[in-house]
PyMOL commands that place a pseudoatom at each C-alpha (Angstrom):
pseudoatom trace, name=CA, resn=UNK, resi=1, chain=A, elem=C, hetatm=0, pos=[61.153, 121.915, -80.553]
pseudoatom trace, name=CA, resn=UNK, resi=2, chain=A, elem=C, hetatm=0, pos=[62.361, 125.491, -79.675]
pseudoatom trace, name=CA, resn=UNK, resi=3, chain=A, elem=C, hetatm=0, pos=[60.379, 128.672, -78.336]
pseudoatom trace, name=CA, resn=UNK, resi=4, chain=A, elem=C, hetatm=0, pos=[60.111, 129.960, -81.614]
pseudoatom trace, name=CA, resn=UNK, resi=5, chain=A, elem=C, hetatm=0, pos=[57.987, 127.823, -82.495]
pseudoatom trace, name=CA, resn=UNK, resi=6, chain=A, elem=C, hetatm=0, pos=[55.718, 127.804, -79.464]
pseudoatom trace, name=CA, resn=UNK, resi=7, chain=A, elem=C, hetatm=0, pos=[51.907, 128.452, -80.620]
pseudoatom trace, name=CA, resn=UNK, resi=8, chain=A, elem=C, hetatm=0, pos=[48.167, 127.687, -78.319]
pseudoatom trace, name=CA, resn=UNK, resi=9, chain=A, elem=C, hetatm=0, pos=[46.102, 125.041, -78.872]
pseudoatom trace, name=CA, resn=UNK, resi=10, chain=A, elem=C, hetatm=0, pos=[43.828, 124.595, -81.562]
pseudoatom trace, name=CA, resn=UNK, resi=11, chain=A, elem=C, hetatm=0, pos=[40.559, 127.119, -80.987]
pseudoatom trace, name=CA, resn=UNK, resi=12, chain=A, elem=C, hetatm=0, pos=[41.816, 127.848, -77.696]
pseudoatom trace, name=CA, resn=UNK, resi=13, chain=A, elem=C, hetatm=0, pos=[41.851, 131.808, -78.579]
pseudoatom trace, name=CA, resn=UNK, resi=14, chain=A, elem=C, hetatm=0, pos=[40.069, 134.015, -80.402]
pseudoatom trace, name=CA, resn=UNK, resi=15, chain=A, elem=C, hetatm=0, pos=[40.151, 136.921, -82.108]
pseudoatom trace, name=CA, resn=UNK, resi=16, chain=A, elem=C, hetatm=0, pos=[38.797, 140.159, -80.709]
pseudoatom trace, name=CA, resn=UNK, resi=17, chain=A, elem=C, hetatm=0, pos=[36.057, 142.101, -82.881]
pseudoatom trace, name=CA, resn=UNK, resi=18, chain=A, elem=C, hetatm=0, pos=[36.988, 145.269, -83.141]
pseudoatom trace, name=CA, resn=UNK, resi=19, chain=A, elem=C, hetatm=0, pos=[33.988, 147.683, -83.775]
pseudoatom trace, name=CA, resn=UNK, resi=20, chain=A, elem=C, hetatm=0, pos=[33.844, 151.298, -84.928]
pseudoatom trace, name=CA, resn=UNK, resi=21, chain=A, elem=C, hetatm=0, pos=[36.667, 151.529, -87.578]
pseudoatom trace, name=CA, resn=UNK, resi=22, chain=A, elem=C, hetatm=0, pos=[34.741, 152.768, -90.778]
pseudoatom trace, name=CA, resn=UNK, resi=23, chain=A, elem=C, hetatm=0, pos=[32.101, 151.316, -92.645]
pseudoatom trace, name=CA, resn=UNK, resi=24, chain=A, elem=C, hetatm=0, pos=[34.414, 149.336, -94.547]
pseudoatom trace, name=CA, resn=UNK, resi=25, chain=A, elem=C, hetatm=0, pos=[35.164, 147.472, -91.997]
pseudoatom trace, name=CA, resn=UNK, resi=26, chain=A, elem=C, hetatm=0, pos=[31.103, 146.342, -91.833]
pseudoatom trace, name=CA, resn=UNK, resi=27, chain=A, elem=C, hetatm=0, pos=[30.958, 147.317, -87.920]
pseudoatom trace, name=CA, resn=UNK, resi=28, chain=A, elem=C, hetatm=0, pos=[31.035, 150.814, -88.062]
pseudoatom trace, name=CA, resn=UNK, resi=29, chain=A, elem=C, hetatm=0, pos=[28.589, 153.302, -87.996]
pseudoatom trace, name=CA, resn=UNK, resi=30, chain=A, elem=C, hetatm=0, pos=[26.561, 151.882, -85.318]
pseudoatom trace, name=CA, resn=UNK, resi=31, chain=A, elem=C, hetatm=0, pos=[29.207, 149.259, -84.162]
pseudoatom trace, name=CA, resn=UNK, resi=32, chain=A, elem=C, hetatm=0, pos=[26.982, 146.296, -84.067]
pseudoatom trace, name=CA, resn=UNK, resi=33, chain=A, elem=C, hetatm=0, pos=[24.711, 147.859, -81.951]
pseudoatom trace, name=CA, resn=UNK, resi=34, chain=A, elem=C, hetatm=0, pos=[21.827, 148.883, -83.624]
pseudoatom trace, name=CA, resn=UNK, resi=35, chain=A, elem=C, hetatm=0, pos=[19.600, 152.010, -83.997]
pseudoatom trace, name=CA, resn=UNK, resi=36, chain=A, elem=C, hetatm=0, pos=[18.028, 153.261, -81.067]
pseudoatom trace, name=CA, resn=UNK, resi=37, chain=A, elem=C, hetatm=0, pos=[17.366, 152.249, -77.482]
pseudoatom trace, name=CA, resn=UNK, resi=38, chain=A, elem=C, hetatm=0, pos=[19.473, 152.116, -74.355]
pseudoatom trace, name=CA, resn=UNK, resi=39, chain=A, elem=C, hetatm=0, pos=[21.157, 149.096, -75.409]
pseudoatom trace, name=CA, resn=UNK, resi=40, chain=A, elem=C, hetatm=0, pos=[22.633, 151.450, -78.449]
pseudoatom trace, name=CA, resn=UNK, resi=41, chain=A, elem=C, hetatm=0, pos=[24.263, 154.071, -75.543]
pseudoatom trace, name=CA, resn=UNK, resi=42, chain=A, elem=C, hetatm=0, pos=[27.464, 154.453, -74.030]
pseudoatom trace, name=CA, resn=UNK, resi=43, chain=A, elem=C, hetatm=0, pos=[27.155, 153.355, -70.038]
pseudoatom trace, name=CA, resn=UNK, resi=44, chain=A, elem=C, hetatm=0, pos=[24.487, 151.174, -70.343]
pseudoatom trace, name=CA, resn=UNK, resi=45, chain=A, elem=C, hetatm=0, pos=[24.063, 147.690, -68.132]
pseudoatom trace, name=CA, resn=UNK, resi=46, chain=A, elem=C, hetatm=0, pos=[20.650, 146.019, -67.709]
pseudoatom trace, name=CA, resn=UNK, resi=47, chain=A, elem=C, hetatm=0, pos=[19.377, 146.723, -64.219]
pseudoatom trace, name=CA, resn=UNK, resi=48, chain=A, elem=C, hetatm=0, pos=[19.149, 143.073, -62.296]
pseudoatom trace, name=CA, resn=UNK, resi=49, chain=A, elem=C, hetatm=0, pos=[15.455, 141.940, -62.453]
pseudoatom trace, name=CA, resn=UNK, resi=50, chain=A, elem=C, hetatm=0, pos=[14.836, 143.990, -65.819]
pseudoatom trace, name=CA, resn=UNK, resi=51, chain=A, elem=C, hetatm=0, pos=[12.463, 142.446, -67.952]
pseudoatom trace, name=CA, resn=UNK, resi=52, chain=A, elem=C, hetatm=0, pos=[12.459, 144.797, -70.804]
pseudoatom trace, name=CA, resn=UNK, resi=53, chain=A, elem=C, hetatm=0, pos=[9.519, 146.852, -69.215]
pseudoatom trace, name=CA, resn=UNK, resi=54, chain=A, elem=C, hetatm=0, pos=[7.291, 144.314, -68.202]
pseudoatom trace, name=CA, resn=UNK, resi=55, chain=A, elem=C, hetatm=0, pos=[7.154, 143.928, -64.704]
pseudoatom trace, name=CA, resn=UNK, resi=56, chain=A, elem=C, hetatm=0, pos=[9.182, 142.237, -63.230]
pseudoatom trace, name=CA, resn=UNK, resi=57, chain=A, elem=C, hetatm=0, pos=[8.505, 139.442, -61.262]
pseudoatom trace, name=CA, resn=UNK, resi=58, chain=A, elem=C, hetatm=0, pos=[9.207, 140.541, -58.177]
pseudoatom trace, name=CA, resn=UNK, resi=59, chain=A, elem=C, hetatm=0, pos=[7.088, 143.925, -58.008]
pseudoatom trace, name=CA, resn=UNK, resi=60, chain=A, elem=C, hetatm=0, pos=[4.371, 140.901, -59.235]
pseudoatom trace, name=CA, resn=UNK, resi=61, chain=A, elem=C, hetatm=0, pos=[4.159, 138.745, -56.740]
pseudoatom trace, name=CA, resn=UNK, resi=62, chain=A, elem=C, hetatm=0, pos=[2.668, 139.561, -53.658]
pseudoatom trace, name=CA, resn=UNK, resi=63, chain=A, elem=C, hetatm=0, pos=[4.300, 140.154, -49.837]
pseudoatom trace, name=CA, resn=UNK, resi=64, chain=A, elem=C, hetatm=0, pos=[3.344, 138.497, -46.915]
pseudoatom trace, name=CA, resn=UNK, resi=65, chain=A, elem=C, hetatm=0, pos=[4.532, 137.120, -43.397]
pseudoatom trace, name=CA, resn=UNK, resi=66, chain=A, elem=C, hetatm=0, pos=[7.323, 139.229, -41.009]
pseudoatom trace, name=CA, resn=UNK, resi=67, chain=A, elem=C, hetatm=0, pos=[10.405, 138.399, -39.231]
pseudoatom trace, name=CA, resn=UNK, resi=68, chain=A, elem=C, hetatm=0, pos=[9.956, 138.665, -35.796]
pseudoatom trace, name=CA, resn=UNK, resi=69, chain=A, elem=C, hetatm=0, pos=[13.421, 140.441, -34.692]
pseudoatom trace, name=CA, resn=UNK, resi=70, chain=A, elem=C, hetatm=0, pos=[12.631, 139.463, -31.226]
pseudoatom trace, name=CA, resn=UNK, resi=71, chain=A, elem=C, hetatm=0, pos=[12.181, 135.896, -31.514]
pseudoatom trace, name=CA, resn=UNK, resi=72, chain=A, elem=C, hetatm=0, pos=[14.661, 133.270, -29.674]
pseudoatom trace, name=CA, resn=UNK, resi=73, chain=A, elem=C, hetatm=0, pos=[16.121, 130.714, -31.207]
pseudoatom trace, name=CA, resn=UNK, resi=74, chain=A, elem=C, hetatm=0, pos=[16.337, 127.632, -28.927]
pseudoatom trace, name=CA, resn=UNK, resi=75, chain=A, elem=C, hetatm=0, pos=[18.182, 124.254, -29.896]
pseudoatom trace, name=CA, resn=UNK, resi=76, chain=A, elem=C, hetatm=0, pos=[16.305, 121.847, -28.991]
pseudoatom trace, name=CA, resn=UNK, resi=77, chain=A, elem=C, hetatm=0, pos=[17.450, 118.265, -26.990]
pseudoatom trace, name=CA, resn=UNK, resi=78, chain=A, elem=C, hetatm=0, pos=[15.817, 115.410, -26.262]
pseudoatom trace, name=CA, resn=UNK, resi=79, chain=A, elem=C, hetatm=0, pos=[15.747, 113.380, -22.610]
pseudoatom trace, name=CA, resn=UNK, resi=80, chain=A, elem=C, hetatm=0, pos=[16.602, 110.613, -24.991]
pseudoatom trace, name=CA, resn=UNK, resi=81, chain=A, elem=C, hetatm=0, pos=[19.950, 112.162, -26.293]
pseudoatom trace, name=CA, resn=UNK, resi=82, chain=A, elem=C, hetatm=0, pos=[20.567, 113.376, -22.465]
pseudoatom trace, name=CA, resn=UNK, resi=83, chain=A, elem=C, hetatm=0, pos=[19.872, 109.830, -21.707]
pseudoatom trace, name=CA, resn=UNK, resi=84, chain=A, elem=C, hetatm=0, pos=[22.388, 108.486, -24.412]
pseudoatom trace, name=CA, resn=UNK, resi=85, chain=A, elem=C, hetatm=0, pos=[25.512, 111.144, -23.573]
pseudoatom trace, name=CA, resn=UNK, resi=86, chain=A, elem=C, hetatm=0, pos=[25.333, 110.449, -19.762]
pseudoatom trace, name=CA, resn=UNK, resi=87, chain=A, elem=C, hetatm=0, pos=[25.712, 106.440, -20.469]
pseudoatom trace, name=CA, resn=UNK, resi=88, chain=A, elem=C, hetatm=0, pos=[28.597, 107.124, -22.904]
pseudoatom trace, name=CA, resn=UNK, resi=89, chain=A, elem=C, hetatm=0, pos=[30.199, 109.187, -21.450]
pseudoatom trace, name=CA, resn=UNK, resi=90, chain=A, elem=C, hetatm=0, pos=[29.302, 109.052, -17.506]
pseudoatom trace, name=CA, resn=UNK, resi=91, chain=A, elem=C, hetatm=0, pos=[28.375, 111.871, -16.717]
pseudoatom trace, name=CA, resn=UNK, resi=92, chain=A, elem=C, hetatm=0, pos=[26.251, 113.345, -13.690]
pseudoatom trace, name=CA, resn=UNK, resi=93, chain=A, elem=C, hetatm=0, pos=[26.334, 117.270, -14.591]
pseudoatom trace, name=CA, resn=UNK, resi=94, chain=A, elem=C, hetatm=0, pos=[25.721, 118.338, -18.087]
pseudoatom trace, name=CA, resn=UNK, resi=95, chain=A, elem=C, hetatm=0, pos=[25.843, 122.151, -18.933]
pseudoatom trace, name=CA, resn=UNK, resi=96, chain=A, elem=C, hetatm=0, pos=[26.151, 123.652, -22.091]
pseudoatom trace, name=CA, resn=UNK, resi=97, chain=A, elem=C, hetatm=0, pos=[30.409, 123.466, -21.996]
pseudoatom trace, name=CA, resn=UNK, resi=98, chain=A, elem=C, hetatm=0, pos=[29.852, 119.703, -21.898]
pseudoatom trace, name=CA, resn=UNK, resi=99, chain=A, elem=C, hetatm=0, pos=[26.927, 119.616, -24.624]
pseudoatom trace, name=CA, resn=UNK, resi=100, chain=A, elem=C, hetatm=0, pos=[29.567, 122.150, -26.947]
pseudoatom trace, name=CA, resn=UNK, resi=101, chain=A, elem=C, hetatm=0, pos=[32.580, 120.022, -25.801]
pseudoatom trace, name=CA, resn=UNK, resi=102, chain=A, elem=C, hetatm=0, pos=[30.695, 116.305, -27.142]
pseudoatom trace, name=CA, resn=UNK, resi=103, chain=A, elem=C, hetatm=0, pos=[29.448, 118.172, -31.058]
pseudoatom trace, name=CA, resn=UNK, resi=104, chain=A, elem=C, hetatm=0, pos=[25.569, 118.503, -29.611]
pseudoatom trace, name=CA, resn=UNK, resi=105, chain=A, elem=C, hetatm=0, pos=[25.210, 122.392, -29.624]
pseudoatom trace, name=CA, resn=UNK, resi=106, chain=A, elem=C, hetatm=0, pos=[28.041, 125.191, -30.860]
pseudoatom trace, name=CA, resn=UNK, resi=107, chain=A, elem=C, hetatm=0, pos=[28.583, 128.017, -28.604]
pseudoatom trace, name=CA, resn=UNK, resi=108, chain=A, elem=C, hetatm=0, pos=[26.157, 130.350, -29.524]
pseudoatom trace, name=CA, resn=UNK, resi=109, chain=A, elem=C, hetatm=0, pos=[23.281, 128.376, -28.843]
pseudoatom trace, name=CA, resn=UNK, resi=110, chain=A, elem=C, hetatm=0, pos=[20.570, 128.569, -26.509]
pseudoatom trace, name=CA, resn=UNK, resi=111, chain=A, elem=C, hetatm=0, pos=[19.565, 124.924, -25.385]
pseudoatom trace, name=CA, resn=UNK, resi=112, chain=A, elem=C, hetatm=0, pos=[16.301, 123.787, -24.616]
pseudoatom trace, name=CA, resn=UNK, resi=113, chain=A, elem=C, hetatm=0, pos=[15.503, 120.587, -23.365]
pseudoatom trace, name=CA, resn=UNK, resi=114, chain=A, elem=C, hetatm=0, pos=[12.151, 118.239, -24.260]
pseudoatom trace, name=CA, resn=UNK, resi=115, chain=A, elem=C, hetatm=0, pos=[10.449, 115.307, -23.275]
pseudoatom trace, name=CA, resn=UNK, resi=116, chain=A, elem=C, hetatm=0, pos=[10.877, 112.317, -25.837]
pseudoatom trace, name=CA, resn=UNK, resi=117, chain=A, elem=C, hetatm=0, pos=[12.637, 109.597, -24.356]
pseudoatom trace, name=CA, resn=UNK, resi=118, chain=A, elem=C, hetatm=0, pos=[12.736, 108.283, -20.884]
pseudoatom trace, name=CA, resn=UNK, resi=119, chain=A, elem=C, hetatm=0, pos=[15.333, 109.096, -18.675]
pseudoatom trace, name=CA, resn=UNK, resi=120, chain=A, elem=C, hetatm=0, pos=[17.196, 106.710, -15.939]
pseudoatom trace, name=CA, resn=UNK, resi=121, chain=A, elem=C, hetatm=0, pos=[20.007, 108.550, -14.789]
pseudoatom trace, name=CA, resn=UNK, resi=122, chain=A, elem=C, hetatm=0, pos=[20.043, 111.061, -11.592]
pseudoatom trace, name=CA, resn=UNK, resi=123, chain=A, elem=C, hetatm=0, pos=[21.519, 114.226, -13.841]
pseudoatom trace, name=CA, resn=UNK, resi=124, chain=A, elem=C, hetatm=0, pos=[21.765, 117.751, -13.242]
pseudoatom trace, name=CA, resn=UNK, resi=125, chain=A, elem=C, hetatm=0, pos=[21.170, 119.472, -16.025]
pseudoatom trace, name=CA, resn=UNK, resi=126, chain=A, elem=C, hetatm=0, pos=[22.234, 123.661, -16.521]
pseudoatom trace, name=CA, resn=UNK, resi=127, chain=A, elem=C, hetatm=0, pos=[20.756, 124.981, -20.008]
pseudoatom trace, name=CA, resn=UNK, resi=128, chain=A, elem=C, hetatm=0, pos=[18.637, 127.855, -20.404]
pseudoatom trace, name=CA, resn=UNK, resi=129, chain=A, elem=C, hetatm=0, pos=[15.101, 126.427, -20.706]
pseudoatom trace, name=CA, resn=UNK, resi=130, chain=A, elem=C, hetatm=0, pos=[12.706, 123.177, -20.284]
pseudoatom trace, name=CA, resn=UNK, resi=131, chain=A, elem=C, hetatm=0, pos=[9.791, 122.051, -21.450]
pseudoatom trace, name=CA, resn=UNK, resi=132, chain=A, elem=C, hetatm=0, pos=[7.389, 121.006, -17.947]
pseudoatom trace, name=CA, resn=UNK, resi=133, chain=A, elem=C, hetatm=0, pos=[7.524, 117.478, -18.807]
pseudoatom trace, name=CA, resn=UNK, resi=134, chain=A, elem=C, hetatm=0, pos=[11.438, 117.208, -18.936]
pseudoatom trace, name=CA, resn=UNK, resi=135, chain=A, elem=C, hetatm=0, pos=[11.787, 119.097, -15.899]
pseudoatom trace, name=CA, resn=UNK, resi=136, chain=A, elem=C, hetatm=0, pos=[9.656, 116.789, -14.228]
pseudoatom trace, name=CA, resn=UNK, resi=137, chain=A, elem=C, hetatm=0, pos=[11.367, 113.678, -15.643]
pseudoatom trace, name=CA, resn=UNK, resi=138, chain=A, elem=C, hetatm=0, pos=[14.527, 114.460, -14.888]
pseudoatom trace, name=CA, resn=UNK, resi=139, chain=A, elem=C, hetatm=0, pos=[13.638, 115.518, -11.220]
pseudoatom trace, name=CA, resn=UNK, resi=140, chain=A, elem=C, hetatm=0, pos=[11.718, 112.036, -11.040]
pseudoatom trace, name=CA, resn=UNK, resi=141, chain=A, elem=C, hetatm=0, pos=[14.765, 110.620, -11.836]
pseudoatom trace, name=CA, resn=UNK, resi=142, chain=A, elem=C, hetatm=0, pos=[16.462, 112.133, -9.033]
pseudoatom trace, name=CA, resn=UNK, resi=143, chain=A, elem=C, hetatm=0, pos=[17.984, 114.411, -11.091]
pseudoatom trace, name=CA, resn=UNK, resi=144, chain=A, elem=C, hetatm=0, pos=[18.187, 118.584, -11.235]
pseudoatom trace, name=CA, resn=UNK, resi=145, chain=A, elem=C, hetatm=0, pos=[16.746, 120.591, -13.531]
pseudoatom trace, name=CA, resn=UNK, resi=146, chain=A, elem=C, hetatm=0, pos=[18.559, 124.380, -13.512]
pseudoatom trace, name=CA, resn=UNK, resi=147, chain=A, elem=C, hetatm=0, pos=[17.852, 127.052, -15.634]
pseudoatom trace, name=CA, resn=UNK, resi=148, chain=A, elem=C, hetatm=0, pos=[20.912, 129.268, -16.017]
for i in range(1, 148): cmd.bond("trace and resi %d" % i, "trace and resi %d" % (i + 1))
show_as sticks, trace
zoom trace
């Protein structure tokens, strides 16, 4: 073998039409492009969503619903998880440094804690909101509930 004699692989190229070199060529004139129409024009691409005039699909169908831009997001917990990272871990206080530091919440979220689950440990618990029946489990349990 030498470099001279270095070729591609089978059908791995291909040979580029070349359109608009004289009629003898059988792609001149209108170079493959028919007649008339914008498809026929120099500059032309297809608008995204063009459906060749019809309407398109989404001037069809109808609008409905908003996006609140005010809304807050909350992440929500559970007593039960609460319940489940204090025993692992041992905990008393659990803020949201301690929820980000164990994979619960990321730092951008705003934590809010429910009620499913029971909870037996006295915790004091710093996120930014509760629901009235986990703040008064967890202060049954001898625990705090702060919202900060």
């Amino acid at each position: 073998m030498n470099l001279s004699s270095l070729k591609p692989a089978q059908g791995s190229t291909k040979v580029r039409k070349r359109v608009g070199r004289g009629e003898g060529s059988g792609l001149g004139g209108t170079s493959a492009r028919g007649n008339n129409g914008a498809q026929s024009r120099s500059g032309y691409s297809r608008k995204a969503g063009f459906e060749g005039g019809q309407m398109p699909l989404q001037r069809r169908v109808p609008k409905f619903g908003f996006k609140n831009i005010n809304r807050v997001e909350y992440k929500a917990l559970n007593l039960d998880t609460l319940q489940a990272i204090a025993e692992s871990t041992g905990a008393t206080v659990i803020n949201h440094d301690f929820l980000f530091e164990n994979g619960l919440v990321s730092k951008k979220d705003l934590v809010k804690i429910l009620s499913r689950g029971e909870i037996k440990t006295a915790l004091e618990v710093t996120v930014k909101g509760f629901s009235a029946s986990a703040k008064a489990a967890i202060e049954a349990a001898g625990g705090k509930a702060i919202v900060g």
